[in-house]
C-alpha positions in Angstrom: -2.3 4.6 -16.5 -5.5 2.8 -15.7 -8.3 5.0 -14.4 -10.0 3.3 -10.9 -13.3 4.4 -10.0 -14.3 3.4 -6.1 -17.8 3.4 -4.6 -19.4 3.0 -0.9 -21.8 4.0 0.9 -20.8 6.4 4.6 -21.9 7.2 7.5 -21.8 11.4 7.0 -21.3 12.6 4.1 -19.3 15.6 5.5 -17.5 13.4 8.8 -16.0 12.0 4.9 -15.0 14.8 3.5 -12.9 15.9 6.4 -10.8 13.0 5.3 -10.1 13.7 2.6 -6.0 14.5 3.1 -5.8 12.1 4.7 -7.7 9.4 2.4 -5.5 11.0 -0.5 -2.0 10.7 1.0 -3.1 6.4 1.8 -4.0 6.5 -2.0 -1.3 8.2 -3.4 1.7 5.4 -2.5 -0.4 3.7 -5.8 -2.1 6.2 -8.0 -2.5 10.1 -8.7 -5.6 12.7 -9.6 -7.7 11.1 -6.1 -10.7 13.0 -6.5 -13.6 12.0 -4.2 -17.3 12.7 -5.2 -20.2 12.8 -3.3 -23.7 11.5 -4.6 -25.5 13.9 -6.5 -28.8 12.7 -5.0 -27.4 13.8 -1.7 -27.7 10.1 -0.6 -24.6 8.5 1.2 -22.8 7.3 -1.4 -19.4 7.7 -2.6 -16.6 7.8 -5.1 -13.1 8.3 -5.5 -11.5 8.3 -8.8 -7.9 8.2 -9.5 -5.4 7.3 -12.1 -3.3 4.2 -11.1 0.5 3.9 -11.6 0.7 0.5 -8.5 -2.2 -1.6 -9.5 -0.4 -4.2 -7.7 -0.1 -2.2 -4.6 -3.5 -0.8 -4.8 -5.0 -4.1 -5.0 -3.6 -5.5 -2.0 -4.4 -2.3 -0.1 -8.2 -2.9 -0.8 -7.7 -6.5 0.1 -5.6 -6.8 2.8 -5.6 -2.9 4.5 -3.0 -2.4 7.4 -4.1 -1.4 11.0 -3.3 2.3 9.8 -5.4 2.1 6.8 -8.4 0.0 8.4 -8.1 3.0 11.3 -8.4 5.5 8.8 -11.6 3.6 7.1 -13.2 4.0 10.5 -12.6 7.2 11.1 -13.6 8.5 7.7 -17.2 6.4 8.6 -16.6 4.0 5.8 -19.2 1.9 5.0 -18.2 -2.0 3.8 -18.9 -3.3 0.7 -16.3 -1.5 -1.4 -16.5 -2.1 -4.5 -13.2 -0.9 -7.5 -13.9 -0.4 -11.3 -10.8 -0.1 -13.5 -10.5 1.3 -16.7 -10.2 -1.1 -19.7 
């Protein structure tokens, strides 16, 4: 399984981190181990790893998110661009 390595910038770091059930169940329909990491320079940048079995899935998720998922953004203070790394 292909590692995936996520990065964006939020609005609070810990307004984030409250989502992060939340965030993890949405990820979990394509990929397991979601781990979310904060900047260690206390900035508000972001990652989330996690190790893929839907690439497919996934992919379409970050392009094309549903109503549900484009909620959950928001509320997690998601900052656009996103921008995926995968493992090769």
């Amino acid at each position: 399984m292909p590692k995936m390595v996520i990065t964006h910038a939020v609005v609070d770091i810990d307004r984030w981190l409250q989502g992060k059930a939340e965030r993890a169940e949405i990820i979990s329909k394509y990929a397991t181990n979601v781990t979310d990491h904060v900047a260690a320079d206390g900035s508000n940048h972001v990652a989330i790893t996690a190790d893929i079995h839907d690439m497919e899935g996934l992919q379409e998720l970050m392009a094309s998110p549903s109503a549900e998922d484009s909620a959950a953004e928001e509320r997690h203070g998601v900052i656009q661009p996103i921008t995926a790394y995968i493992e090769k």
